[in-house]
TIVOMAR-931282 format. One line per 4 residues: number of its first residue (from 1); their letters; for each residue x, y, z of C-alpha. Coordinates in nm, 2 decimals. Each point is the difference from the previous one (the first is absolute). Last residue first. Layout:
<atoms>
NUM> A> X:Y:Z; ...
</atoms>
This chain:
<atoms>
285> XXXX> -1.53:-0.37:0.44; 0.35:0.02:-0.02; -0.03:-0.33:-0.27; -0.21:0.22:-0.20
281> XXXX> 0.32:0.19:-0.09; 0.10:-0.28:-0.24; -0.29:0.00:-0.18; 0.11:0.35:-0.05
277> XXXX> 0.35:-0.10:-0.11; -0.12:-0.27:-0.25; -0.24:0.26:-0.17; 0.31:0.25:-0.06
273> XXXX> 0.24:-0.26:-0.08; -0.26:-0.17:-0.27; -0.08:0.40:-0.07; 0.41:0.07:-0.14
269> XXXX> -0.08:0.32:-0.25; 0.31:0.16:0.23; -0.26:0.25:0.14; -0.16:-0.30:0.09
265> XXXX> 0.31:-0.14:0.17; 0.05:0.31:0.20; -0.38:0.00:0.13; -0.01:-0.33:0.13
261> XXXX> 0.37:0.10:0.18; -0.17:0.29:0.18; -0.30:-0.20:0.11; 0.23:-0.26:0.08
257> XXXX> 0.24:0.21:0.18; -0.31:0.23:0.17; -0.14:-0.30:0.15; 0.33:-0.08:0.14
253> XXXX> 0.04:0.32:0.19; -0.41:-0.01:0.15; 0.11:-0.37:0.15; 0.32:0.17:0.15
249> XXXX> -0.25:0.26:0.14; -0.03:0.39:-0.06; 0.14:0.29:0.19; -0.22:0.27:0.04
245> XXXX> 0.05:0.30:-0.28; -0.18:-0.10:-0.26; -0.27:-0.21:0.15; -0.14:0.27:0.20
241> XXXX> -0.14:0.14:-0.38; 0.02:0.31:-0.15; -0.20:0.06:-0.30; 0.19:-0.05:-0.33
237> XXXX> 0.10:0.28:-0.22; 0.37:-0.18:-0.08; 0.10:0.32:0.11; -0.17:0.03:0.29
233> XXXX> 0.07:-0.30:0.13; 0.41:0.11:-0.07; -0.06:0.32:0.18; -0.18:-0.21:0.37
229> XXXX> 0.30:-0.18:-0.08; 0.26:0.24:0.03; -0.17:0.15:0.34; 0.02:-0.38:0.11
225> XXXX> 0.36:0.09:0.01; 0.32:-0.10:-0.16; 0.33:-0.20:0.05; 0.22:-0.11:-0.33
221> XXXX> 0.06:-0.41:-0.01; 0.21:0.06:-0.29; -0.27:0.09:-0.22; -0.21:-0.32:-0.05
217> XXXX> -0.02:-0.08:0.34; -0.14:0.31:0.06; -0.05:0.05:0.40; -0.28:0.15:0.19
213> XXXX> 0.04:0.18:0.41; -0.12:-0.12:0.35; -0.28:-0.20:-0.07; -0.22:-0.08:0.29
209> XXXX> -0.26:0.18:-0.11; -0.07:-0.14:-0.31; -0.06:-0.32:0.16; 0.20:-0.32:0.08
205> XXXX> -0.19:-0.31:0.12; 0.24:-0.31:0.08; 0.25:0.21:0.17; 0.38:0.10:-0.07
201> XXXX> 0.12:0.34:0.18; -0.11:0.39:-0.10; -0.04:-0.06:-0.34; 0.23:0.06:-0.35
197> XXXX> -0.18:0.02:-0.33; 0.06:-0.15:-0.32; -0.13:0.06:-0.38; -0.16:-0.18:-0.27
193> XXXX> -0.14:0.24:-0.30; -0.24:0.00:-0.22; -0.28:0.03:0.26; 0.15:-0.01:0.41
189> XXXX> 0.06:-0.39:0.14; 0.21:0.13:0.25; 0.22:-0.24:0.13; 0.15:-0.03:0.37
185> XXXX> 0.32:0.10:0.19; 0.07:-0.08:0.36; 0.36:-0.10:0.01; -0.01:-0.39:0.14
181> XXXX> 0.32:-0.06:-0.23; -0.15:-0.23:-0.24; -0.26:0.25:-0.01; 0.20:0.22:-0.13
177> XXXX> 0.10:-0.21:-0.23; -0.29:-0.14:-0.13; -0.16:0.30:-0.04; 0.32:0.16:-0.22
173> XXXX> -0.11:-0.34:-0.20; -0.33:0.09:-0.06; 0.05:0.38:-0.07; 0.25:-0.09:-0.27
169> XXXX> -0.25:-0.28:-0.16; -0.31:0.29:0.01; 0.21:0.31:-0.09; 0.14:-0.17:-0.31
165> XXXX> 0.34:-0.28:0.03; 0.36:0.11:-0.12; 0.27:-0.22:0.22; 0.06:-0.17:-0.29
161> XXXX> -0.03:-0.36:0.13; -0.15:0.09:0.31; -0.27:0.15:-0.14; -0.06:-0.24:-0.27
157> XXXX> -0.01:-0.30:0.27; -0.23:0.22:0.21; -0.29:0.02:-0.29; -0.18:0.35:-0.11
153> XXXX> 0.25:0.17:-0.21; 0.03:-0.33:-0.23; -0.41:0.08:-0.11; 0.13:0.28:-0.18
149> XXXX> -0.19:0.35:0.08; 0.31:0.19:0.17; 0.23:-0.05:-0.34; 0.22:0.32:0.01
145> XXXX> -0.06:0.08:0.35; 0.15:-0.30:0.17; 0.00:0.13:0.34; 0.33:-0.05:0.24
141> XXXX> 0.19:-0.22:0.19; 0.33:-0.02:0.01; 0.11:-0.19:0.29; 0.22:0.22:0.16
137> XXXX> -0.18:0.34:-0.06; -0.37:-0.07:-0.06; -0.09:-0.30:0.22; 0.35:0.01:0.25
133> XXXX> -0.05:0.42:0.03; -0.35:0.00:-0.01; -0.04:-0.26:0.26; 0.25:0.24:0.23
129> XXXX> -0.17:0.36:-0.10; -0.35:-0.18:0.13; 0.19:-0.10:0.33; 0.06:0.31:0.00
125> XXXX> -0.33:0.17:-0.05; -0.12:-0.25:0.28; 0.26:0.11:0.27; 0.28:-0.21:0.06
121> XXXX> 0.08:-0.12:0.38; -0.16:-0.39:-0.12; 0.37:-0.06:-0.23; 0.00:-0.04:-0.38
117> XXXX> 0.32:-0.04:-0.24; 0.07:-0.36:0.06; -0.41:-0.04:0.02; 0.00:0.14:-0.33
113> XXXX> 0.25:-0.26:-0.19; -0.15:-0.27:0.15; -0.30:0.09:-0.13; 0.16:0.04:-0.34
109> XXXX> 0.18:-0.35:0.01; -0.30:-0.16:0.15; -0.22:0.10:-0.33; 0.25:-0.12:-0.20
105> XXXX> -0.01:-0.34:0.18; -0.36:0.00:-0.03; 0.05:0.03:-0.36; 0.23:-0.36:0.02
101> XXXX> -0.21:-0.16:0.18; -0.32:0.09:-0.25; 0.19:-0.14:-0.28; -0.28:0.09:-0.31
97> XXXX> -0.10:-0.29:-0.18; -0.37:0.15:-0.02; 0.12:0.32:-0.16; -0.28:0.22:-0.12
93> XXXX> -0.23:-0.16:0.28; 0.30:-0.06:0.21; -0.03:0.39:0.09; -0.31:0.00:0.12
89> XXXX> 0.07:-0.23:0.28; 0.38:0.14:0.05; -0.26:0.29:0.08; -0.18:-0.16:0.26
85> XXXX> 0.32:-0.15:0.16; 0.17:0.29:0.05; -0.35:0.17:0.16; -0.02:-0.26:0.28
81> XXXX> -0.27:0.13:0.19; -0.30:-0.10:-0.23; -0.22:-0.12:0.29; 0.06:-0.34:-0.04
77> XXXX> -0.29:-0.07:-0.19; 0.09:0.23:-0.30; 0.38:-0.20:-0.06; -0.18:-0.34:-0.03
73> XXXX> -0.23:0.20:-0.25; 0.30:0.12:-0.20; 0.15:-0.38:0.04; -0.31:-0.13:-0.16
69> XXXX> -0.01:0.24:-0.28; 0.36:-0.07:-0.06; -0.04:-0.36:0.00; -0.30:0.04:-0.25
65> XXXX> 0.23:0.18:-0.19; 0.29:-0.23:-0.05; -0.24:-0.30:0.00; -0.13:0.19:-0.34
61> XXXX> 0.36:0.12:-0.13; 0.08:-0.38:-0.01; -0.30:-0.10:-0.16; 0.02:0.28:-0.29
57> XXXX> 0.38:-0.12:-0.06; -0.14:-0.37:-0.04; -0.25:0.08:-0.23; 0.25:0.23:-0.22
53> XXXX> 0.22:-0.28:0.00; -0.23:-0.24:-0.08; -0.10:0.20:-0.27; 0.34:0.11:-0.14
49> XXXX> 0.10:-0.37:-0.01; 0.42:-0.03:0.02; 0.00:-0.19:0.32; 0.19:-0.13:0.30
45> XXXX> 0.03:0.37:0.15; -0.34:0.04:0.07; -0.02:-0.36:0.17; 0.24:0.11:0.24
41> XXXX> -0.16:0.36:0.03; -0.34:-0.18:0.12; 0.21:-0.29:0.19; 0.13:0.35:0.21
37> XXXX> -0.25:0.16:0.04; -0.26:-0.26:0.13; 0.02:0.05:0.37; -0.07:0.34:-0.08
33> XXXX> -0.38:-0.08:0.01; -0.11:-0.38:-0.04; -0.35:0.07:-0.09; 0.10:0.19:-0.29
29> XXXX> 0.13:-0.36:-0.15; -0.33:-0.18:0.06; -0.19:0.34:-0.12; 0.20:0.02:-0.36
25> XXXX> -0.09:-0.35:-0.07; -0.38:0.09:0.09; 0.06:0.25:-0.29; 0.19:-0.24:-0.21
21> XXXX> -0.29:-0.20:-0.02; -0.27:0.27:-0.09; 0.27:0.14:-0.22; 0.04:-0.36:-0.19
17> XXXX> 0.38:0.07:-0.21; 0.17:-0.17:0.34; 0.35:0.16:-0.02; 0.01:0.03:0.39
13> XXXX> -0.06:-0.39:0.04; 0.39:-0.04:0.11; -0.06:0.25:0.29; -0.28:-0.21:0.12
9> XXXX> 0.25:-0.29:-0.02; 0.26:0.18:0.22; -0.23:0.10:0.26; -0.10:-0.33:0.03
5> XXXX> 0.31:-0.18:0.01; 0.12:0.30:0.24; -0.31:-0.07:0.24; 0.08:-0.40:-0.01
1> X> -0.18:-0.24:-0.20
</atoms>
């Protein structure tokens, strides 16, 4: 019997009543990964049985995690350069149908968009005023105060969408751009709060000294100080660390989306989102 034939007759078994059976059922068909989507939402939409639905709606969104956790991991051993394409990661977790070609076409537009505006004669505080003036003015993005604690703040296709995202998702994508556009500006992985800061050139290890000035991606891209930070540390009443104010990795970034979106659903009552998203972040490991 060919693959299909098999795949297809394992797929038929799904309303075995036997769990033990059904269990090493469930493993045949598991074993097949994405590949079995689409005979999985065939057979979903040929019956009327809650249970086998229901079964075949928990297989699906199985292989759809275990692909992510694989293509997260993937992502980790290649030095986690490509930011875009960590967070599109993520971001098909909540929507695993998501059209990646057409986000990354977006995200062309607004690069685009910059490097129209941008020439190498600019100094760093205006290339700054140019990204803020295609993010914030052109573009209109800005920070969803209202509802900063929703788990739809955190993912890229929100963001785009409504053009309202929290400090994290806005500070991601302002990332991305810049560095898009080979304009030196890193994250900041500081407490309750993500913020960006602009270096003396592009290089693997970035350290607090080589920061030239802070931006708040979450306030219009606004340009402050490490004096501001050293105030906001100690307000917060937390000992200062060289961590919050040196730039921080891509790997560090995405650790704080899970982390941050783990939390959001479990303020939402949502812990099956919340445990899934931590096992999830295992695959960085």
């Amino acid at each position: 019997m060919k693959e299909s034939g098999v795949l297809q007759a394992l797929i038929s078994l799904v309303d075995e009543p036997d769990e033990k059976l059904y269990a090493q059922i469930k493993t045949h068909i598991l074993s097949y990964g994405s590949a079995a989507i689409p005979s999985l939402e065939s057979a979903w939409e040929k019956t009327f049985d809650d249970n086998i639905q229901q079964r075949i709606i928990q297989l699906i969104h199985q292989i759809q995690q275990e692909s992510l956790f694989a293509e997260l991991h993937e992502w980790s051993r290649f030095g986690y350069e490509d930011l875009l394409r960590g967070y599109m990661i993520v971001t098909r977790y909540q929507y695993p149908d998501l059209d990646v070609d057409a986000l990354t076409r977006e995200v062309g537009k607004i690069v685009q968009e910059v490097w129209l505006e941008l020439n190498n004669e600019l100094t760093p505080l205006e290339k700054v005023k140019v990204l803020n003036h295609i993010f914030y003015d052109i573009n209109r993005f800005s920070g969803n105060t209202s509802n900063i604690y929703l788990p739809e703040n955190f993912y890229l296709k929100n963001l785009l969408e409504t053009r309202k995202g929290n400090p994290l998702s806005l500070g991601i994508f302002y990332l991305i751009i810049a560095k898009s556009m080979r304009i030196p500006i890193y994250g900041i992985d500081l407490p309750k709060h993500f913020v960006l800061a602009y270096t003396d050139e592009l290089k693997v290890e970035q350290t607090a000294d080589d920061i030239i000035f802070y931006l708040n991606p979450f306030n219009k891209g606004a340009v402050f100080t490490k004096n501001e930070i050293d105030l906001y540390i100690k307000q917060l009443r937390l000992e200062p660390k060289s961590s919050y104010y040196a730039p921080c990795s891509n790997k560090d970034i995405l650790i704080r989306l899970i982390n941050g979106l783990a939390d959001s659903y479990t303020l939402a009552g949502n812990h099956e989102k919340s445990a899934e998203l931590l096992h999830l972040l295992k695959a960085l490991d």
